[in-house]
N, C-alpha and C positions, 0 to 999 in steps of 0.2 A: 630311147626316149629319156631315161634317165640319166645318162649322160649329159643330155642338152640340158634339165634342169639344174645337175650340179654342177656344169659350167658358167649358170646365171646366178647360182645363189653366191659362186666364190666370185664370180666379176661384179656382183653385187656389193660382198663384203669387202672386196682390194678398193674400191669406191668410196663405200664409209670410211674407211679405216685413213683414207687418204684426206679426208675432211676434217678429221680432228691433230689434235696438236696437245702436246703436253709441256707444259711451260715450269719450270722452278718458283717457288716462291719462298719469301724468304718476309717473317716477321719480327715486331718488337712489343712489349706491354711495356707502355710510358712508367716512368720512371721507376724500372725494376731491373734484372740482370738478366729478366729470364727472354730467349731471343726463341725461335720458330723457324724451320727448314722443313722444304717437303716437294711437291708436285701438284699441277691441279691438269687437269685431263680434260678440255674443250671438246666438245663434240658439234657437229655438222648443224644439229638442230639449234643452237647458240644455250645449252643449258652445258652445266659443267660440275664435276665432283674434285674434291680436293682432299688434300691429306698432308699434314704437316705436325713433323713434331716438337716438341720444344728440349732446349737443353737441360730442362732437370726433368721428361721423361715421360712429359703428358704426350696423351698422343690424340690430335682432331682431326674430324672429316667434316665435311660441309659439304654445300651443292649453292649452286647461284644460278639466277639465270639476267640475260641484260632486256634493260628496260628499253632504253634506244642502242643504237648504233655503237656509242661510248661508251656508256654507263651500263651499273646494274648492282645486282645488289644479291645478297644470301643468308646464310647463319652458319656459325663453327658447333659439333657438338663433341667435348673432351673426357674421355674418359676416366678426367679425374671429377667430374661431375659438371665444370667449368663451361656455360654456353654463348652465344650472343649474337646479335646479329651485324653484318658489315654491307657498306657500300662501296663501291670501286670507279674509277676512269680508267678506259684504256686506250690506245693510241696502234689497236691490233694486236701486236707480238708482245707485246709490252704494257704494264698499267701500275696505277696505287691506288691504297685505301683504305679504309678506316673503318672502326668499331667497337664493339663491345665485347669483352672475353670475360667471362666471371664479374660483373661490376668493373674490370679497368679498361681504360684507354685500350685497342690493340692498332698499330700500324704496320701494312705489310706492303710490299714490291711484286711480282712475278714480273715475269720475262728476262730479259736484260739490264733491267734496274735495281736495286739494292736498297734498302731502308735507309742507310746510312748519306745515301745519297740526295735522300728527300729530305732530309730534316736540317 
């Protein structure tokens, strides 16, 4: 009998695990030098955590979840004390977005898109 439950708990987890998706993201603070790389980790339930860090060494995690189908929205918290909140579009694999990091501007890409490519 115990067999049979840990053959559902792990066809359980190969299930979750298969729902979620982790995507690159990649940011910029408007007119500054400093840019943002990281990963954000989508899960089945449509909520998601994320972790990016910037090139002089801050390091942030967030969580969002979407509003509609497109859209959604979260906050960064940096462990240089730096917080804020952002909103997003995405198009699935792929999205961009915008918000607040410390009082500036932040705009970021994940999926297959690139900041550089939005502006």
């Amino acid at each position: 009998m115990a067999i049979k439950k840990l053959t559902y708990v792990i066809v359980a987890c190969c299930i979750l695990s298969a729902c979620s998706s982790t995507l690159p993201v990649k940011g910029l603070i408007q007119d500054s030098n400093e840019s943002f790389s990281g990963t954000t980790l989508e899960h089945a339930n449509g909520n998601a955590d994320l972790k990016i860090t910037s090139n002089q060494g801050a390091v942030c995690t967030g969580n969002y979840a979407y509003i509609t189908k497109h859209q959604g929205k979260g906050a960064f918290n940096c462990d240089d004390g730096r917080s804020g909140p952002f909103k997003f579009i995405t198009m699935g694999e792929w999205g961009a977005g915008h918000g607040q990091l410390g009082g500036d501007k932040f705009t970021f890409t994940f999926g297959s898109l690139t900041p550089e490519a939005n502006m």
